[in-house]
N, C-alpha and C positions, 0 to 999 in steps of 0.2 A: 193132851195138849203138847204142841210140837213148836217152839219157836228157832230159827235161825236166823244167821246173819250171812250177811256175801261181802267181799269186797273184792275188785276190779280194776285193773290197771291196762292200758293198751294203746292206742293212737285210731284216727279215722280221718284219711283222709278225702273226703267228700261230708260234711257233720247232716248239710240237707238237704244233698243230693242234687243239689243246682247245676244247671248246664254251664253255666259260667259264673265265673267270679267265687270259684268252691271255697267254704270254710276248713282251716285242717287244725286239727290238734292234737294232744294226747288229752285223753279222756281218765279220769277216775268216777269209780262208781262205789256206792253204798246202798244195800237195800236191805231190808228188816220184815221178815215174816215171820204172822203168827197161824196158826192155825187150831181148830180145838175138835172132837168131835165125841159126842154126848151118844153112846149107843144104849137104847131100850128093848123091850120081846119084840113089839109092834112098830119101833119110830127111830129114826137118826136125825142129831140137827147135827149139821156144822156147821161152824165158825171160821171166817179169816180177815186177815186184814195184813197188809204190807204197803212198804212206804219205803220209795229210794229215790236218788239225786244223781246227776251225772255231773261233775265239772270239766269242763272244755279251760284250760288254764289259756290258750291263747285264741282262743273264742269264749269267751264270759257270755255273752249275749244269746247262744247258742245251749249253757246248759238248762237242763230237762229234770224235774220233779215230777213222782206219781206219786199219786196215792190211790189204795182199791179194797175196798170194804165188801165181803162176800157172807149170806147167812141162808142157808138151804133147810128144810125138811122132807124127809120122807115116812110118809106113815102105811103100813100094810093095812088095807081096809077089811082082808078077809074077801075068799071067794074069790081068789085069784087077782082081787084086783090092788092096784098103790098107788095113792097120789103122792105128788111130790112139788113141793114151791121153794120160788129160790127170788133171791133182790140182793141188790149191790148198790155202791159208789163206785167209780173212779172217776178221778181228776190227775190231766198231765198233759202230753204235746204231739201230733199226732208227726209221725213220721213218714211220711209217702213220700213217693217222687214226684218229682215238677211240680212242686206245690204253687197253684196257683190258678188263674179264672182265665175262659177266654172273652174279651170284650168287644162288641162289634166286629166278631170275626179277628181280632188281635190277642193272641196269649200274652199276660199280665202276669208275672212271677211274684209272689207275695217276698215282702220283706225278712219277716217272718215265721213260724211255723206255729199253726194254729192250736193255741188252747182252749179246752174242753174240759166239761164237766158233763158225764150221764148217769145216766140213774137207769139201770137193765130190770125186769120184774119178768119171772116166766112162770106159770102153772101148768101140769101135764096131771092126764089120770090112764094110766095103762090096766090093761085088763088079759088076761092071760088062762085058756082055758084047753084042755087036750093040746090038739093042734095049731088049736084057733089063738090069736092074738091081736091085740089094737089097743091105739094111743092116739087120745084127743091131746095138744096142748096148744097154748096159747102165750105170748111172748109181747111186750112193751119194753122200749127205749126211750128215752125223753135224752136230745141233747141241749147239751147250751155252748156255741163256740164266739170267743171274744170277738171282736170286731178286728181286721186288720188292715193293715195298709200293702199296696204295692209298692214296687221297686220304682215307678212313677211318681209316687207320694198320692196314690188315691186309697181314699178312704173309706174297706167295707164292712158292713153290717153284713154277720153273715145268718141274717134271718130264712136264707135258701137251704140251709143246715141247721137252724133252730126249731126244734119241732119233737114230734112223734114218729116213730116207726112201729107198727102191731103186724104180726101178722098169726094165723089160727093154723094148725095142721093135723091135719087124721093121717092117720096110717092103718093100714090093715095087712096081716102076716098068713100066713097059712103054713105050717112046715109038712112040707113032706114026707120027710127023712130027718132022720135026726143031722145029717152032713147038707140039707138044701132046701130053703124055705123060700118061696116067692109073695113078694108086696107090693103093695098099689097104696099109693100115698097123692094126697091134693093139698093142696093150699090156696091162704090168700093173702096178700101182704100189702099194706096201704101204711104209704111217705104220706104225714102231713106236715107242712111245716108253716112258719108266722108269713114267711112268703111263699103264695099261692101256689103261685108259679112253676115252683119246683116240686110240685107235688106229682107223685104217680103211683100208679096199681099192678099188682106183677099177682095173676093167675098162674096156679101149676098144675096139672097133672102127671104124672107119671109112673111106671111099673117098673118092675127090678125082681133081682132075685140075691140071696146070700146062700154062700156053698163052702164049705169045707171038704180037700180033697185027702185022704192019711193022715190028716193031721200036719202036713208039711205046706201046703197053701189056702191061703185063708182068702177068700173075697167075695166081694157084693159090688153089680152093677146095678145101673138102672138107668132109663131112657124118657123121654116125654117130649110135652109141646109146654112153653111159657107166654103168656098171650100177656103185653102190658101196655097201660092206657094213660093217657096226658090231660090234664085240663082244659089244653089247646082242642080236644075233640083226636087228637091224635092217637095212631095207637102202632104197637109193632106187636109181632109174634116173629116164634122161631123153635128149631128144636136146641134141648136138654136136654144133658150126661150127664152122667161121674161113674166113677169105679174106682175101688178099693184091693188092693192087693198086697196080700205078705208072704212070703216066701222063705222058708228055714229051708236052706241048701244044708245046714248039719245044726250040732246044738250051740255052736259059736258063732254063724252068721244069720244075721236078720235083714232080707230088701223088702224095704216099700216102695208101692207104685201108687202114686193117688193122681185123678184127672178129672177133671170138671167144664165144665161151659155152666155159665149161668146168664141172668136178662140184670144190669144193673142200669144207673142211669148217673150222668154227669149233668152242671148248670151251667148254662151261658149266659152273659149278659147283652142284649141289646136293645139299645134305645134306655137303658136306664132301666130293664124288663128284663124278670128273671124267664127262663124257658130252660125245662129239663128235657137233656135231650138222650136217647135211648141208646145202651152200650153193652154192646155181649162181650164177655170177658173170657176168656179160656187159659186152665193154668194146669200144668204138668208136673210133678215133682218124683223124684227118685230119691230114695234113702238107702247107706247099706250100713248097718253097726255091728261091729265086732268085737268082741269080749275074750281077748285071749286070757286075760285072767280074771279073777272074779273081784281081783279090784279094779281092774282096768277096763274101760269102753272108750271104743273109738268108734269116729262115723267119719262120713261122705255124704255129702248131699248136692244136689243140681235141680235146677227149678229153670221154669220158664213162663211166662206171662205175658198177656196182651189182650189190650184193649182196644176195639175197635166200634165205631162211632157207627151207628147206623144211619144211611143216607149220607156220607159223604166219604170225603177221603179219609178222615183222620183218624192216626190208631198209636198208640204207644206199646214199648213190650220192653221187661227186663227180663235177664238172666242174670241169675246166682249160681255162684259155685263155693262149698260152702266146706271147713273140716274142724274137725277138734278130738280132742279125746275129756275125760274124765277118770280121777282117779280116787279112790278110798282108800286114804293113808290109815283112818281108822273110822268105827262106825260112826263117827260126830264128825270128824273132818274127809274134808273132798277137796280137793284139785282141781281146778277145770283151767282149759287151753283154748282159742277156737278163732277160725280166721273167714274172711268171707269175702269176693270180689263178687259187685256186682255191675252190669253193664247196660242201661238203658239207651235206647232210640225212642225218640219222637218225634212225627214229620210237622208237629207245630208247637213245641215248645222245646224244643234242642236237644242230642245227646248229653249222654254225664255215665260216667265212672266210679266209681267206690271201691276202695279198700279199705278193711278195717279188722285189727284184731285186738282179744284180749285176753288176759292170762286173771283168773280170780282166784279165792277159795273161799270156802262156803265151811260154816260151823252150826251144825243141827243139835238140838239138847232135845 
């Protein structure tokens, strides 16, 4: 059993990312985790649960409570095979950009930022035999997010986000080589939610491979088609990536390279009628960390993101650029530092800017 504490000091200015009229403050944070984990011959449970608050002294109205409740098992079934179940809480505030609806063709900035409560439930059963490998699981969300208002003073239910999300996935492996294994993996993933409307279905296949080259680069691509479907009778498809990349230039530097497309989907309003409408998202991220001492890590980080609407014009994209170090003053106490500018465009809900840093320490028993 591992409990710690954090505490947080720093400033943000942009607190919700709003095109205009930005909130700014200095920020203090408190967050409290526990964690536990019960190891058996055959089984592991674990335990966690953490619970923190942000206060914005000159935005009050802006500070942010979470809480997130996590309890896992894994049991070796014997004959190469392990299932494993996991469920949670959390409750708190979601943080995105341009938070807000477009209505009859007009972007609606919420007042705002939306609170939520979900409940996450996933099963998997892997099976692993010579070369051969595969993994059935299966994953539920239930959300609930409060009603809001807009910066108009209109008032939503947001029953277009109240709902279900399941989705089922197989995978299958085959290695090779002990350094290169290729898999073909499917899915199927169905948005229900109180309002119909916004419901849709996202099919995937696709094939990939994972490789280790010396032990000095590590990664896994994969390729496919995502076919997804609307209750309007509507439907999109398109292709899907990602790849995974790590790269040890010596025993002190670590870059990652992660990259993705995926099929998601956004709600409009019109006519007082929900309609979700289809949006491939594509995100790029780079990481370098470095460890000149073995108490000390520092990193770099840069991202990039965008979302673009399918069938029209409209597409949003931010860039981060992101640094900090961490330091172990002794095994219980740590140090952390860490600063982030980020830079959004959108051609229907306005640019906006962010910078924000904070300096914490963190005490683990």
């Amino acid at each position: 059993m591992r409990p710690s504490l954090a505490l947080s000091a720093g400033y943000d200015n942009n607190i919700t990312l709003a095109s205009a009229g930005a909130a700014s403050s200095a920020a203090l944070g408190l967050r409290g985790n526990i964690d536990a984990v019960f190891q058996g011959d055959l089984y592991a449970i674990e335990l966690g649960a953490s619970a923190g608050h942000t206060w914005y002294p000159s935005s009050s109205g802006n500070d942010v409570t979470g809480i997130t409740l996590r309890a896992s098992l894994s049991h070796e079934l014997g004959a190469g095979a392990r299932m494993r179940l996991s469920s949670g809480f959390a409750e708190g505030t979601e943080q995105g950009r341009n938070s807000g609806i477009i209505i009859d063709g007009v972007f609606e900035p919420y007042a705002t930022r939306p609170a939520f409560r979900r409940i996450p439930v996933e099963a998997a059963l892997e099976f692993a035999r010579g070369p051969l490998s595969a993994a059935l699981s299966a994953r539920a969300e239930n959300s609930d997010v409060d009603p809001l208002s807009t910066q108009s003073g209109l008032v939503l239910r947001q029953d277009f986000r109240n709902g279900w999300e399941s989705e089922v996935r197989l995978r299958t492996s085959y290695e090779l080589h002990p350094e290169l294994e290729l898999f073909a993996e499917g899915s199927a993933l169905a948005r229900r939610y109180d309002d119909a409307g916004a419901d849709n279905d996202v099919w995937q296949a696709l094939v990939g491979g994972r490789f280790e080259l010396t032990r000095l680069l590590l990664g896994q691509v994969h390729a496919g088609i995502a076919v997804q479907s609307f209750p309007n009778g509507g439907s999109s498809s398109g292709f899907s990536f990602g790849a995974r990349f790590r790269w040890f230039p010596d025993e002190l530097l670590t870059i990652t390279l992660e990259a993705d497309r995926d099929a998601g989907a956004e709600v409009e309003r019109f006519g007082g009628v929900s309609l979700a409408v289809p949006v491939t998202r594509d995100s790029l991220k780079i990481r370098a960390e470095f460890e000149p001492l073995r108490t000390l890590m520092v990193f770099g980080q840069a991202g990039f993101e965008e979302d673009v609407r399918d069938g029209d014009a409209r597409r949003e994209s931010a860039l981060s650029l992101s640094a900090g170090a961490a330091y172990a003053m002794t095994a219980n106490l740590k140090l952390q530092a860490d600063c982030e500018y980020l830079a959004g465009t959108s051609n229907f809900a306005g640019d906006f800017d962010r910078f924000q840093f904070n300096l914490g320490v963190t005490a683990a028993y």
